[in-house]
Each structure stands twice: as C-alpha cells, then as structure tokens.
VEXDREN-2710 file (C-alpha; in Angstrom, 1 decimal):
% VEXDREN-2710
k/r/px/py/pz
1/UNK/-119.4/111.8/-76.7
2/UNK/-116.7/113.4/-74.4
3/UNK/-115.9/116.7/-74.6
4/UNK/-112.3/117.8/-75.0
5/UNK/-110.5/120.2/-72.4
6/UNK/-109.1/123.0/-74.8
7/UNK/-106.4/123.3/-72.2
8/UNK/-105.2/119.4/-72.2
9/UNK/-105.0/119.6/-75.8
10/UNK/-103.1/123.1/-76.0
11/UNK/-100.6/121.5/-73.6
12/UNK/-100.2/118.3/-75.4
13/UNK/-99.1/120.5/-78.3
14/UNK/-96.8/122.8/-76.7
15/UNK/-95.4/119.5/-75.1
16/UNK/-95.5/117.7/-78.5
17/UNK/-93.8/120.9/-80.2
18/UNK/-91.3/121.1/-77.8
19/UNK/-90.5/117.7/-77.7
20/UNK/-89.7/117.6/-81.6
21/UNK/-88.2/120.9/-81.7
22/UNK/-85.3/120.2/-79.1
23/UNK/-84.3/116.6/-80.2
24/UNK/-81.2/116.0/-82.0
25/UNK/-80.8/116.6/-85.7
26/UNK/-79.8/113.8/-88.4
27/UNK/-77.0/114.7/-90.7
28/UNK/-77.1/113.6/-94.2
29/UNK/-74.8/113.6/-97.3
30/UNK/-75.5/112.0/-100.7
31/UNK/-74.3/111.4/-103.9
32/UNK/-76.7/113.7/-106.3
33/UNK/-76.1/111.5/-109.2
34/UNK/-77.6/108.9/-107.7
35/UNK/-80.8/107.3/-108.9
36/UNK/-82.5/106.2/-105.5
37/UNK/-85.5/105.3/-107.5
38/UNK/-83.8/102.4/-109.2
39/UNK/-82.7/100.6/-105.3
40/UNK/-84.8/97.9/-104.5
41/UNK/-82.6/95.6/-102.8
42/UNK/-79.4/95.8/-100.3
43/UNK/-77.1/94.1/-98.1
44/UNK/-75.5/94.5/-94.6
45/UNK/-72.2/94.5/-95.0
46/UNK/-70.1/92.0/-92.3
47/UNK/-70.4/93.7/-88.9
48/UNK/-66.9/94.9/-88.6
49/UNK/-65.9/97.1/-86.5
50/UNK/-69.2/98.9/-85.6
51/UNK/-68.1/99.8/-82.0
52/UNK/-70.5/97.6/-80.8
53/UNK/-71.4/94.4/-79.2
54/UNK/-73.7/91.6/-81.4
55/UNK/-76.6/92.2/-79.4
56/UNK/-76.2/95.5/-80.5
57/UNK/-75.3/95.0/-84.0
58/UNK/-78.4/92.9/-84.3
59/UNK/-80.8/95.3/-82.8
60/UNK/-79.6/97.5/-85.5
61/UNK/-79.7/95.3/-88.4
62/UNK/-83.2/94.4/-87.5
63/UNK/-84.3/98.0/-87.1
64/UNK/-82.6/98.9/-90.2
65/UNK/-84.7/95.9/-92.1
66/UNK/-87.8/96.7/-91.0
67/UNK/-87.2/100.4/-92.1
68/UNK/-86.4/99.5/-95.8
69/UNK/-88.6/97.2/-96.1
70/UNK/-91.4/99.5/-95.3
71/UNK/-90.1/102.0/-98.2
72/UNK/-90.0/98.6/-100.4
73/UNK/-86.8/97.4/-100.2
74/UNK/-85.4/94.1/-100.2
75/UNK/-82.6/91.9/-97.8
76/UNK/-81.3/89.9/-100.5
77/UNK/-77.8/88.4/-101.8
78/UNK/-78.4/89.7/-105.2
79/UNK/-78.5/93.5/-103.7
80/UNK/-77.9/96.6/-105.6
81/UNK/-76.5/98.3/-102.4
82/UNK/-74.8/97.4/-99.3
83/UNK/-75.4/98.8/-95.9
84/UNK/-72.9/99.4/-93.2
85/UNK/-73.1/100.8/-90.1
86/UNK/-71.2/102.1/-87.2
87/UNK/-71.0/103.9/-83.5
88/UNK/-68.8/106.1/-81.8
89/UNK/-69.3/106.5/-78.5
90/UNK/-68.3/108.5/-75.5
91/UNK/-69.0/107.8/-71.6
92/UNK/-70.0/111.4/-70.2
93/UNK/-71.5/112.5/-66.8
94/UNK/-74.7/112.5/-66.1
95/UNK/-77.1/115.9/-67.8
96/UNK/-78.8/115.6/-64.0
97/UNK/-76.8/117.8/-61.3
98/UNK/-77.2/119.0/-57.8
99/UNK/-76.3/122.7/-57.7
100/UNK/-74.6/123.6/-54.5
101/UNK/-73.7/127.0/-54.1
102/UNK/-71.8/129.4/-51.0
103/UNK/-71.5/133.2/-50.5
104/UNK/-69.8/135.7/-48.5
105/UNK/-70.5/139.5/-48.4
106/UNK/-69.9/142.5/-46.2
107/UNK/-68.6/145.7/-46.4
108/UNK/-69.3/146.3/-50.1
109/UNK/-67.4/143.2/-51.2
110/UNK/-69.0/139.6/-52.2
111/UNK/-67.6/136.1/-53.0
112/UNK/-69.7/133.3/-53.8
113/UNK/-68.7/129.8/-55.5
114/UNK/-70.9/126.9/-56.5
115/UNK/-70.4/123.8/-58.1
116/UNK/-72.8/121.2/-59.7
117/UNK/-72.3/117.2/-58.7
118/UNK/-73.7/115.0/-61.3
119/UNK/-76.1/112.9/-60.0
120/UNK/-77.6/109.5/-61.6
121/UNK/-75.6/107.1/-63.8
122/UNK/-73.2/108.2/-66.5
123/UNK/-74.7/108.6/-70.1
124/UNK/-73.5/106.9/-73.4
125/UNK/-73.2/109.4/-76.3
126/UNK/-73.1/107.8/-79.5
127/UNK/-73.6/108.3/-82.6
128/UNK/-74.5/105.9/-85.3
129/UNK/-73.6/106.5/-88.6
130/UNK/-75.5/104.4/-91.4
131/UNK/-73.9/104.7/-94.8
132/UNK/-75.1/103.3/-98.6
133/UNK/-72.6/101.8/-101.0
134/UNK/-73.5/101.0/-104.5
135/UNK/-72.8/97.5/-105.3
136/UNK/-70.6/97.6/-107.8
137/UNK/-66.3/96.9/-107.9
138/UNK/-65.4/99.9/-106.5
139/UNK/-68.3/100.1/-104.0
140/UNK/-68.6/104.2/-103.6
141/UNK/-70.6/105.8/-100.7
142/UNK/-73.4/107.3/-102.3
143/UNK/-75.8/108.2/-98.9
144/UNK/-74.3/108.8/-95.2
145/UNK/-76.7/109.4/-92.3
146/UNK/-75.3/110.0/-88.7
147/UNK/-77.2/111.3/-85.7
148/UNK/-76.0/111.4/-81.5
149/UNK/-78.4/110.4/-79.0
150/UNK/-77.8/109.7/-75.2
151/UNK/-78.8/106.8/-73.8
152/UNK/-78.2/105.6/-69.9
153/UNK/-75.0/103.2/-69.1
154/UNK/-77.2/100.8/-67.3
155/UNK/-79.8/100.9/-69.7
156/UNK/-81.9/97.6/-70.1
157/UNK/-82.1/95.4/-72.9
158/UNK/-85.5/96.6/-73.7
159/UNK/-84.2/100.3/-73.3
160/UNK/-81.1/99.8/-76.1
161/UNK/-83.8/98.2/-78.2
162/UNK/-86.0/101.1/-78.5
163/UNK/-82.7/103.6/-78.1
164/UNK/-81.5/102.1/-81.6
165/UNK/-84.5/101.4/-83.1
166/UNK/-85.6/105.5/-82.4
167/UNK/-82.5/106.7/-83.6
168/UNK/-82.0/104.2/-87.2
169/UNK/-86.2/105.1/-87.7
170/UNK/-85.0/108.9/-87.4
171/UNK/-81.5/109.0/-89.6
172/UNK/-83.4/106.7/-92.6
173/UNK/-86.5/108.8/-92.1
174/UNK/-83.9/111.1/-94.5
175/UNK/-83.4/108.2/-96.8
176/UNK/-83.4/108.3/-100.1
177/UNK/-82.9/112.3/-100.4
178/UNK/-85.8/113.6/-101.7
179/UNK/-85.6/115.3/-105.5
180/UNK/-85.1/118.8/-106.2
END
C-alpha cells in the first residue's frame, strides 16, 4: 500500500477549498406555498427567445433532463410543470492583462502611470436563468434560479458543453428549496 504525502493532500484541500469558495453563487427565489414534493413530471417550454443558438438550447435541455431525472423527475407531455430557460449575455475583455507601468521622480516629486492590456480572447458573461411554472391556466413562476459564469468566445463545442452542463448542475443543485 502507498503511503500518502500529508503535504499533497493538504494542498489538494486548500486548492479544493479555494476553488469552491471563489466560484460564482446561484440565486434562487421560490414560491413558499409550493409543494415541490408533489412534482414529478415537467415540460420545456418552446425555446423562445433564450438568447441563444439551438446547439445551445439543446445542450441545455439535455443537461437540464438529466438533472431532474436524477432527482426523479419525468420529460412528459402530461407534466405538472414547465421549464423555461434563458441567457443574457455580455462580450467583456479578457480577466488576463499585461501590466505595463512608467515612472518619473527627482527632486522630491514622482509621476508614474501604468495601464493593463488585456491579453487572450474576449470572454462571454452570461447568465442563465432557469425558471418553474406550474402547469395550470395561469401558469405562475413558482422557482427561479439564475447564476453568471464566464466562458471563452472561441470556446469549442466540447468546452460550451461542459460550460452549460456545470452551470444548469450548479443552479438546480438549489432545486426544489429545501423545507424549513
């Protein structure tokens, strides 16, 4: 048997700590009258809309699926609820920069300037929101989850997969609200 360095395994859990502790926070809001205990089976609601492409919008829908499904839900045309999602999006410079700095000094008086030049390709900041309607005629939201994640502009097929699948697995890690 091979014995563990104490060291590898207290830096794997600073790293892991860290890691958790600095990603971006999902934002819910729910109906408290709700019984979530009684929702077996949903719906996506047409794809309107969702600021996205279909490749996208069926990444989502898949990852959605296999989320509910694991808590024991059920794609079906006789739902109880309907699911719709959306993204907002904004194209911002890259996080990585190149600091360049100059300075000046003499005789008691200093100037100095800098600027930092983004370097890399520009990020996509979006933010998927996944809401829960009941499935009755006046269809109110009872559950909203929303959460913004970066993700690269020349990201690869593979890349948006595991971008939306990460970020639906995190915002219905928070559904249904838990009882108080």
């Amino acid at each position: 048997m091979q014995k563990v360095n104490p060291m590898k395994f207290l830096y794997v859990f600073i790293t892991a700590i860290l890691l958790t502790s600095c990603g971006a926070s999902v934002a819910i809001d729910y109906d408290k009258k709700t019984d979530f205990d009684t929702i077996k089976t949903f719906q996506f609601y047409k794809a309107e809309n969702t600021g996205l492409n279909d490749l996208d919008n069926r990444r989502i829908e898949i990852a959605v699926d296999s989320s509910l499904v694991a808590k024991g839900w059920q794609l079906t045309d006789y739902n109880q609820f309907y699911i719709k999602y959306y993204v907002n999006e904004a194209l911002t410079s890259s996080r990585n920069t190149l600091g360049i700095g100059v300075g000046s000094g003499g005789g008691g008086i200093s100037v100095g300037g800098g600027v930092g030049i983004p370097i890399g390709p520009k990020q996509l900041e979006q933010e998927l929101t996944i809401e829960v309607f009941q499935a009755t005629a006046n269809e109110p939201l009872v559950w909203q989850g929303s959460l913004v994640e970066s993700i690269s502009e020349r990201a690869t097929p593979e890349q948006k997969e595991a971008h939306f699948t990460k970020m639906v697995f995190k915002i219905l890690a928070k559904f249904p609200p838990e009882k108080k």
